[in-house]
N, C-alpha and C positions, 0 to 999 in steps of 0.2 A: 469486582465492581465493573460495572459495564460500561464503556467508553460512548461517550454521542458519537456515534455512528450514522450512517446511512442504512435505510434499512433495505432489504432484500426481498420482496414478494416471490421466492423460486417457482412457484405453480403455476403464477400466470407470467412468469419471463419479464416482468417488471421491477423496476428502481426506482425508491423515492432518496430523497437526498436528507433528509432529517430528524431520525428518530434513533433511541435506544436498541439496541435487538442482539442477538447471540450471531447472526448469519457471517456471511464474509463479507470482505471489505478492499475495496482497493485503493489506497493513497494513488491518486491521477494527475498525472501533467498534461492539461490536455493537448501541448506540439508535442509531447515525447513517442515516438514511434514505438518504442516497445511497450509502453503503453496500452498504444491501440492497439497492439498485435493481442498483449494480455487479454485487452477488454472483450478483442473477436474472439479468441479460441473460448473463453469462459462463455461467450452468446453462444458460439457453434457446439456448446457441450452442455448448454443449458442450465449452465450452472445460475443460480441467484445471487446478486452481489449488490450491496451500496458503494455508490462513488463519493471518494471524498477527496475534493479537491483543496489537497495540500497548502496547496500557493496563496487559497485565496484565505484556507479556514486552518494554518500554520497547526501544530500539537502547542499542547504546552508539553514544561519540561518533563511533569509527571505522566504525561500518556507517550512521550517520545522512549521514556523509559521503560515502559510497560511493553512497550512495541520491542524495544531491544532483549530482553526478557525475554520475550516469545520467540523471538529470531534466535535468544542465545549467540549475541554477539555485544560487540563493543562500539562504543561511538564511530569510532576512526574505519569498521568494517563497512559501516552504510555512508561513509561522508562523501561525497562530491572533491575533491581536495586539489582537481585542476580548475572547478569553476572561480571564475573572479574574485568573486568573494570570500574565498576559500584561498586564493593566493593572497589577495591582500591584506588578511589575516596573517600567512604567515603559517597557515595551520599544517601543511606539509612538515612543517619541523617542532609542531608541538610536543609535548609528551605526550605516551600512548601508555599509561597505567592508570590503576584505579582513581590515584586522586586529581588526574587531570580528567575525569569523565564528566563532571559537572560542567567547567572549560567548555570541552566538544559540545555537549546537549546545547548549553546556553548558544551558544554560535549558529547550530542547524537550527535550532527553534527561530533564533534572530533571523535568519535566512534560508528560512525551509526550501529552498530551492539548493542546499548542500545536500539535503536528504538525498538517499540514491533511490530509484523510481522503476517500478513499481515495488511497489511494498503491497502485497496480501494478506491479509490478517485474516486466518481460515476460526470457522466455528468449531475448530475442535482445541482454539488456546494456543495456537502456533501459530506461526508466522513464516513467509518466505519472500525474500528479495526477487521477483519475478519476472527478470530482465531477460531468461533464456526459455525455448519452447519447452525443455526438461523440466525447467521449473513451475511453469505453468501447466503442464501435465503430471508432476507430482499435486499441485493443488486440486487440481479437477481427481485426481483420483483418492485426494482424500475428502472430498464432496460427497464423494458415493455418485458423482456423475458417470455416467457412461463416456466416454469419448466420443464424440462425432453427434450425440444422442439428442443433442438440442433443437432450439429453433433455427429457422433457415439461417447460412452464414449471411451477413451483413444486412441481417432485418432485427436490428434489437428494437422492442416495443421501448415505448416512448417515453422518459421520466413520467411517475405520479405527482403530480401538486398536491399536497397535504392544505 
């Protein structure tokens, strides 16, 4: 089942922000630095991506699961769990087994700013947390992008308006 996603024009180096599509995807913070480092290396490799910005357009519970699935990890692997909200919770000393995962989801869903960032959700059904360059050059090479092979560094062409 395909998630609303952002779609990815890859040929012409364009992103629209609202459509169905198989492409990649990046859950975006847009102050988070490693963020924009993800966003450059994916423009400097050419890769095609929709932005989805987390903060504003939250998951629900069943697509935050769908993404953990893909990751093959657990709530507690992607939580934020020194941000604020995440202290005041309490959730540093939650359970971390199957039947507190629901617990976990409902909390990052309530406050998608626990999520850890970036999140890549690649068109081949995986998923990687893409916080390090390593990380972000296993996603570009499972693109089938070249490394280096894109548009000029820090020229991304411009969102599409749908």
């Amino acid at each position: 089942m395909p998630v609303r996603i952002a779609v990815a024009v890859a040929a012409a180096g364009r992103k629209r922000d609202c459509c169905d599509h198989d492409g990649m995807e990046i859950w975006n913070n847009p102050s988070c630095s490693k963020c924009a480092a993800a966003r450059s290396a994916l423009d400097e490799a050419g890769v095609g991506y929709g932005v989805r910005p987390y903060l504003d357009r939250p998951p629900s519970a069943a697509e935050l699961t769908e993404v953990l699935r893909r990751l093959g990890a657990r709530p507690w692997d992607v939580c934020r769990t020194q941000e604020p909200a995440a202290v005041a919770l309490g959730m540093a000393d939650w359970a971390r087994d199957e039947a507190a995962e629901p617990r976990w989801i409902d909390a990052m869903v309530a406050a998608p700013e626990l999520i850890q960032r970036p999140l890549l959700l690649l068109d081949d059904g995986s998923a990687l947390v893409g916080r390090t360059p390593e990380a972000v050059a296993e996603a570009v090479r499972r693109s089938g992008a070249a490394p280096g092979g894109g548009a000029a560094p820090g020229r991304p062409s411009p969102p599409v308006n749908r």
